[in-house]
OpenMM code with the backbone's topology and positions (N, CA, C; nanometers):
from openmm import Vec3, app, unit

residues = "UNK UNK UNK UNK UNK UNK UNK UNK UNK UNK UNK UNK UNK UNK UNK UNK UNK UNK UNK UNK UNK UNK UNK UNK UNK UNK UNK UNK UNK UNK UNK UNK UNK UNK UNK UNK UNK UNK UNK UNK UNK UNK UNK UNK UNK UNK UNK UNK UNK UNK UNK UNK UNK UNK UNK UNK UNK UNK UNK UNK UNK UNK UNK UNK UNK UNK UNK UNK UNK UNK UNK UNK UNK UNK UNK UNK UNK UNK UNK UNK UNK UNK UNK UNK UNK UNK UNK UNK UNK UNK UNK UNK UNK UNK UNK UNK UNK UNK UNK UNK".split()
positions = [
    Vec3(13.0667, 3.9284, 9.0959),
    Vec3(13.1528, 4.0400, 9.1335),
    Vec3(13.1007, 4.1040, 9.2614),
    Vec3(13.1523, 4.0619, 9.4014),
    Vec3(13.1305, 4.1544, 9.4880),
    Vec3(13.2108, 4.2384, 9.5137),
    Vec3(13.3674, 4.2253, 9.5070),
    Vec3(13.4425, 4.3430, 9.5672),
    Vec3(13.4222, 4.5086, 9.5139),
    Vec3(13.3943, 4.6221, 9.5547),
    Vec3(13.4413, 4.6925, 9.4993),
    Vec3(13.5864, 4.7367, 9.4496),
    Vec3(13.6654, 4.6442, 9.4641),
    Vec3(13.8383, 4.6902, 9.4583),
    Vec3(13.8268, 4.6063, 9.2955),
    Vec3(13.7490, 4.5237, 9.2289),
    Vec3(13.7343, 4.4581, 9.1125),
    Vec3(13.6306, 4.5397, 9.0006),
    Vec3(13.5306, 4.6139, 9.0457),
    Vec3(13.4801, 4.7116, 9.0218),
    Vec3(13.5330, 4.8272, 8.9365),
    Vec3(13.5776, 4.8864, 9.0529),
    Vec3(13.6198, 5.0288, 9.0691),
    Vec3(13.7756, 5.0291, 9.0214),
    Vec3(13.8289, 4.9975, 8.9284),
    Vec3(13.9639, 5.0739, 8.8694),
    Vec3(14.0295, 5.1499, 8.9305),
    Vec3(14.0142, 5.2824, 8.8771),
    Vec3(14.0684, 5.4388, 8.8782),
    Vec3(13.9946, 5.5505, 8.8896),
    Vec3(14.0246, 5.6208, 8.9175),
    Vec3(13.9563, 5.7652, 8.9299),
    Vec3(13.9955, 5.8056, 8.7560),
    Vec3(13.8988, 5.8777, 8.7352),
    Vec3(13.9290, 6.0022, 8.6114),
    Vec3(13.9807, 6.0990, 8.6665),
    Vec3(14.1121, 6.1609, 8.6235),
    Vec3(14.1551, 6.3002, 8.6974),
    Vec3(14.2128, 6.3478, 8.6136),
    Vec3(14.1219, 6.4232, 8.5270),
    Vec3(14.1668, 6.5005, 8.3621),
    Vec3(14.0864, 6.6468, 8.4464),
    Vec3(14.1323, 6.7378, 8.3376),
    Vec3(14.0668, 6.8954, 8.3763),
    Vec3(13.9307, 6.8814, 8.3659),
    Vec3(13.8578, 6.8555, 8.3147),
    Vec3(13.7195, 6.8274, 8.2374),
    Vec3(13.6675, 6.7690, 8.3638),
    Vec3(13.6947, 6.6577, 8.4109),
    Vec3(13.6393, 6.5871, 8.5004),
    Vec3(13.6285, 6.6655, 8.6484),
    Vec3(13.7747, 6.7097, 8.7011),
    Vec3(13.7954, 6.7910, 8.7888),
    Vec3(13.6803, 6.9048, 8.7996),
    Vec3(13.7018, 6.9898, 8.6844),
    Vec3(13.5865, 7.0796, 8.7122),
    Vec3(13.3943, 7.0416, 8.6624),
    Vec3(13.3901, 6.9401, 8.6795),
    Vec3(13.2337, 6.8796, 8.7278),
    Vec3(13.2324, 6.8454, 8.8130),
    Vec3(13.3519, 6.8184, 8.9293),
    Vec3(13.3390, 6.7489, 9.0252),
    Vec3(13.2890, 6.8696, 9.0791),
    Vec3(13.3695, 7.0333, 9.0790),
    Vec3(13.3137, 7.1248, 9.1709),
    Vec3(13.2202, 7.1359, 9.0885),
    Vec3(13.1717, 7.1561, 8.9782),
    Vec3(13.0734, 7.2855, 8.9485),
    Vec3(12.9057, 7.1496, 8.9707),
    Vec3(12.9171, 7.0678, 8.9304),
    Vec3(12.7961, 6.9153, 8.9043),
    Vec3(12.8257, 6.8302, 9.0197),
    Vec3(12.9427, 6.7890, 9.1234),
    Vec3(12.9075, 6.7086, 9.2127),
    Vec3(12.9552, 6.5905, 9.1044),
    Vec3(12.9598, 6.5441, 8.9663),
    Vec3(12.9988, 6.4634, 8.9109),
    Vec3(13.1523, 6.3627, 8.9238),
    Vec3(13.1567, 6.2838, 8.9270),
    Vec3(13.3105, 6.2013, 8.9744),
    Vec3(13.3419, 6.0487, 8.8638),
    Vec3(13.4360, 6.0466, 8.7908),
    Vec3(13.4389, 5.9773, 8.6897),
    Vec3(13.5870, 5.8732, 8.7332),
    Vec3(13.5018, 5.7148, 8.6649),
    Vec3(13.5749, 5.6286, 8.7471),
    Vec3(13.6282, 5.5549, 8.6153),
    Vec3(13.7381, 5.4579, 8.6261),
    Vec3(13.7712, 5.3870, 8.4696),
    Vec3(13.6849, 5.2291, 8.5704),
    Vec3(13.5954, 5.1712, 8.5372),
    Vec3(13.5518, 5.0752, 8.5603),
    Vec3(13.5584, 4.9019, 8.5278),
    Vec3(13.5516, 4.8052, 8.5670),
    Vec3(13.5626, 4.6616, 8.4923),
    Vec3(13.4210, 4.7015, 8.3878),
    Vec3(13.4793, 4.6489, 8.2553),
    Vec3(13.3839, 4.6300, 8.1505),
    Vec3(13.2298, 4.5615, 8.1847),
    Vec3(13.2812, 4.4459, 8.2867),
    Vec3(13.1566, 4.3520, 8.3165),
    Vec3(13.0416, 4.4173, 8.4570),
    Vec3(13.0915, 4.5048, 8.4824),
    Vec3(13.0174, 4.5593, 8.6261),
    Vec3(12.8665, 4.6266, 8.5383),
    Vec3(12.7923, 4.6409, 8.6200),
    Vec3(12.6798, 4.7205, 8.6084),
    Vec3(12.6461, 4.8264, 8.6860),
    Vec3(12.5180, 4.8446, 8.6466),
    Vec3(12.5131, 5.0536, 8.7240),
    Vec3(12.4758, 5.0321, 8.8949),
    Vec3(12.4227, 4.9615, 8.8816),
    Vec3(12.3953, 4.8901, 9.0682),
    Vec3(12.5043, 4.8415, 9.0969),
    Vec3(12.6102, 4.7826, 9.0212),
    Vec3(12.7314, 4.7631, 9.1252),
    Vec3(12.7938, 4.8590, 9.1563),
    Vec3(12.8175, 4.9145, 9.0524),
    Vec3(12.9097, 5.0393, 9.0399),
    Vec3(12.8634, 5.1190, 9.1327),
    Vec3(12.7306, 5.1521, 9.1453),
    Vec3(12.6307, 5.2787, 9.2419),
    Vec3(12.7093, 5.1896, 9.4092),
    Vec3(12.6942, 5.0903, 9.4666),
    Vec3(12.7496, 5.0534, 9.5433),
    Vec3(12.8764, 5.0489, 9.6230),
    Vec3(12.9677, 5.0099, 9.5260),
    Vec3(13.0786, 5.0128, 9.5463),
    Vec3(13.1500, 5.1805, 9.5545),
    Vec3(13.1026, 5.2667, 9.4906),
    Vec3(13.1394, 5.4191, 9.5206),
    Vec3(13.0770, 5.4144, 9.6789),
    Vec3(12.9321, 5.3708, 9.6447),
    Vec3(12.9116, 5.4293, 9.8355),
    Vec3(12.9850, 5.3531, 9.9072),
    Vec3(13.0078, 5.2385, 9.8910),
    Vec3(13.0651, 5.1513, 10.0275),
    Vec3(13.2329, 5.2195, 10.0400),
    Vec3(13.2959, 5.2135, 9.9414),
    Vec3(13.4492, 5.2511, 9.9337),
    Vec3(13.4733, 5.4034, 10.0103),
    Vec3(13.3864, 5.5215, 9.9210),
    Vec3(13.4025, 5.6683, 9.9961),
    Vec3(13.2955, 5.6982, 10.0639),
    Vec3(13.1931, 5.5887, 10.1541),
    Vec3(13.0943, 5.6879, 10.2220),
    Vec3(13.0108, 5.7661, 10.1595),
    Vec3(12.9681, 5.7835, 10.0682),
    Vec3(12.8905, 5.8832, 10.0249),
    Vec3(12.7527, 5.8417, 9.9269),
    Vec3(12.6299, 5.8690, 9.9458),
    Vec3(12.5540, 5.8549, 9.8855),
    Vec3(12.5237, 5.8720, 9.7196),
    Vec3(12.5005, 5.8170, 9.5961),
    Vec3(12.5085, 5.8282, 9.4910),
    Vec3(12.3654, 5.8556, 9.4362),
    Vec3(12.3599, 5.9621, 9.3494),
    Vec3(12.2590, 5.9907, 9.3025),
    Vec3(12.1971, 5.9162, 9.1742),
    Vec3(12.3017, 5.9138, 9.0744),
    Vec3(12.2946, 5.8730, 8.9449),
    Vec3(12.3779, 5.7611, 8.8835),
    Vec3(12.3872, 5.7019, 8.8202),
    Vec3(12.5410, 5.6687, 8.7191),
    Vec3(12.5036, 5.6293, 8.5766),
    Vec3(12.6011, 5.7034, 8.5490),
    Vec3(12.6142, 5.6806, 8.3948),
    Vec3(12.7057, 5.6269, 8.3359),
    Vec3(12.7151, 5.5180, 8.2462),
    Vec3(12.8334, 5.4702, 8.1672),
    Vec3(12.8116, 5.4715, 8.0540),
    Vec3(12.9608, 5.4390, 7.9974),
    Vec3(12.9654, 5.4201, 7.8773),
    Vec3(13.0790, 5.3423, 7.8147),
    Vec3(13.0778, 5.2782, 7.7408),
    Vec3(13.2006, 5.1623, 7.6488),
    Vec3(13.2834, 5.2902, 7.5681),
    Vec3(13.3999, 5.2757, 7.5806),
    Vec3(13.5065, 5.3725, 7.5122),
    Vec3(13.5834, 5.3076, 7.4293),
    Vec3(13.6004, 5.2802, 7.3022),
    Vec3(13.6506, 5.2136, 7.1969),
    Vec3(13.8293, 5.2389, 7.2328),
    Vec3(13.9083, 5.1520, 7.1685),
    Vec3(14.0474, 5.1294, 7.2295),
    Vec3(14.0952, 5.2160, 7.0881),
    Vec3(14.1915, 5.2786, 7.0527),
    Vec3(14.2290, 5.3621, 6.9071),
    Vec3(14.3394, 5.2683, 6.8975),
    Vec3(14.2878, 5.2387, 6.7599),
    Vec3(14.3933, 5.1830, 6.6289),
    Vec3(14.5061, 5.2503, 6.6711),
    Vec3(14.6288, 5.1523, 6.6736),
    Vec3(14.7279, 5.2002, 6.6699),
    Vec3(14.8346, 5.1445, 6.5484),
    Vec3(14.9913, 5.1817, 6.5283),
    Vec3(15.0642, 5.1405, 6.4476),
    Vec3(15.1893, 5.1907, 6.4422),
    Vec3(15.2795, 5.0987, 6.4327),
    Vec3(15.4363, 5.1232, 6.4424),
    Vec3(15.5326, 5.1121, 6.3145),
    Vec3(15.6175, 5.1677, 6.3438),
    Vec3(15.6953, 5.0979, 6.2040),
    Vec3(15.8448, 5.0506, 6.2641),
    Vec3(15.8583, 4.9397, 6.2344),
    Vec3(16.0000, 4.8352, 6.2812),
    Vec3(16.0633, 4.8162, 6.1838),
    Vec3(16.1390, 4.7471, 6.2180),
    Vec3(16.2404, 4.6950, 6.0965),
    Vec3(16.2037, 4.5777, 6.0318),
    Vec3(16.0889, 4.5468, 6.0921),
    Vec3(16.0084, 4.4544, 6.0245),
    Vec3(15.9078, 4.4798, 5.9348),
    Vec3(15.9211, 4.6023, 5.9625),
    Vec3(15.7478, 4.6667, 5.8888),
    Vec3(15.6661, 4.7741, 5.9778),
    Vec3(15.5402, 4.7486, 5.9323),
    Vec3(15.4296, 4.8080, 6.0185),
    Vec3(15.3689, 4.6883, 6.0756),
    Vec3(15.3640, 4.7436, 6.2240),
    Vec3(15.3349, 4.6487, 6.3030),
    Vec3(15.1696, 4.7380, 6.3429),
    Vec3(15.0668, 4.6637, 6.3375),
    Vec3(14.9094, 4.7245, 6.3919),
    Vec3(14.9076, 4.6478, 6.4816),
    Vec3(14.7986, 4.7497, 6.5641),
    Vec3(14.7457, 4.6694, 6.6786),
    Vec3(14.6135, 4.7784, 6.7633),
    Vec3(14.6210, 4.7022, 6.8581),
    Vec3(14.4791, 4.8385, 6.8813),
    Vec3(14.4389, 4.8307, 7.0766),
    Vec3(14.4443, 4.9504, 7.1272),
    Vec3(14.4281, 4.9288, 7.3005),
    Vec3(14.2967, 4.8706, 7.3227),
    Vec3(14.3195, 4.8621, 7.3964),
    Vec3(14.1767, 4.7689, 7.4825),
    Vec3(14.0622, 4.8891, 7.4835),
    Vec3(13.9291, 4.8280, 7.4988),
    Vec3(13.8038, 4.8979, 7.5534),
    Vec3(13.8078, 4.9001, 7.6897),
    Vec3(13.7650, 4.9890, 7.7200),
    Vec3(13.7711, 4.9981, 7.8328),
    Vec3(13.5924, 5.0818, 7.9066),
    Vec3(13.6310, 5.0796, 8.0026),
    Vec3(13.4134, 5.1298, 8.0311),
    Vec3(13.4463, 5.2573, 8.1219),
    Vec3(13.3563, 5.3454, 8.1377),
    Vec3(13.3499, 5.4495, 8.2170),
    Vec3(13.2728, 5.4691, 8.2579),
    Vec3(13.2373, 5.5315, 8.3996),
    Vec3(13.1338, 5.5660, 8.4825),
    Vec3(13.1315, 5.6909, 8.5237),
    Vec3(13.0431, 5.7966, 8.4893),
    Vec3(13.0134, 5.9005, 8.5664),
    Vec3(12.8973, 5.9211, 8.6791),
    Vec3(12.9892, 5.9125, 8.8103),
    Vec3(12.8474, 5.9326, 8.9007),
    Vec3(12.8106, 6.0593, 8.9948),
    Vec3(12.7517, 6.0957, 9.0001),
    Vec3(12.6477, 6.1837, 9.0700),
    Vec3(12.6192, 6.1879, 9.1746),
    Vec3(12.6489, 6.2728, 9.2927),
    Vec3(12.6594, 6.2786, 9.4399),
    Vec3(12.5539, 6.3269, 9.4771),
    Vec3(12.4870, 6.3715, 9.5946),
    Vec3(12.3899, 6.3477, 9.6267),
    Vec3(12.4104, 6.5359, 9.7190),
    Vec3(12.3926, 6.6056, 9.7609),
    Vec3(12.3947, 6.7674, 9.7781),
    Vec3(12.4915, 6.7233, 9.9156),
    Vec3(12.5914, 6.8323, 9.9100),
    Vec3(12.6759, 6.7940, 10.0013),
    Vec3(12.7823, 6.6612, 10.0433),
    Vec3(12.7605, 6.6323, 9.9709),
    Vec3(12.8627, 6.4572, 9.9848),
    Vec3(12.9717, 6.5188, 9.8651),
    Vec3(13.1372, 6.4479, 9.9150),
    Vec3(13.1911, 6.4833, 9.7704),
    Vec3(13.2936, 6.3775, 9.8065),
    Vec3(13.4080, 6.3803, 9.7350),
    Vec3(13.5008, 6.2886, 9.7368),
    Vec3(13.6266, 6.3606, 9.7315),
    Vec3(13.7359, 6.3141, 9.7900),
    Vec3(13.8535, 6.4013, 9.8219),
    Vec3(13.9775, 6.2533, 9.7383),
    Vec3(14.0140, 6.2832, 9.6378),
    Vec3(14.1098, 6.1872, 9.6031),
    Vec3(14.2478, 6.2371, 9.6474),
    Vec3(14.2719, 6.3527, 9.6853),
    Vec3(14.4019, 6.4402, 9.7269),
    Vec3(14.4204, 6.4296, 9.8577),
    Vec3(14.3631, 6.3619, 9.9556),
    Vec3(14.3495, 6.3816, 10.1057),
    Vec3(14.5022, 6.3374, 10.1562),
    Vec3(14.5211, 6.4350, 10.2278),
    Vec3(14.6667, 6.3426, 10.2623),
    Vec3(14.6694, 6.3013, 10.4075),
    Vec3(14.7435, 6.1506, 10.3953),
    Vec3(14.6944, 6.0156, 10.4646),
    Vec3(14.8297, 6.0063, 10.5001),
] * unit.nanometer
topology = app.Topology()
chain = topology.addChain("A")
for resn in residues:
    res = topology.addResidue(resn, chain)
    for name in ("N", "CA", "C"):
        topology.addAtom(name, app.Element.getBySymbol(name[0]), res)
């Protein structure tokens, strides 16, 4: 895996996340399951310029789900998916709103 565009998913942009970005410098990414903390630490700097302090992940379990059809109950369950929280370095930040 070199690209960061295979990496790097999505941004997290929930309230929670938003306000660590101001108050911690913190920035939360939806990541490929298979990446690691050195790729991941990379690919944030190479993509937005900015130096990375930390990263943290974690595996997020997919929730049971279930329907009811005219067939029945249909189960099934979303994917896992991985998350990264990383850590900027004093003064560096990231602007996902910039208008381009």
């Amino acid at each position: 895996m070199n690209s960061q565009h295979e990496i790097l998913i999505r941004p997290i942009l929930t309230e929670k996340m938003l306000k660590m970005q101001e108050s911690q410098r913190k920035y939360g990414f939806v990541v490929s399951t298979r990446a690691n903390k050195i790729e991941i630490k990379r690919a944030v700097e190479k993509r937005f310029d900015v130096k990375v302090d930390d990263v943290a992940t974690m595996v997020v379990k997919g929730k049971a789900k279930q329907s009811n059809t005219r067939r029945g109950i249909t189960r099934g369950k979303r994917p896992d998916w991985k998350k990264a929280i990383v850590t900027l370095r004093d003064g560096d930040k990231i602007d996902f709103f910039e208008t381009t």
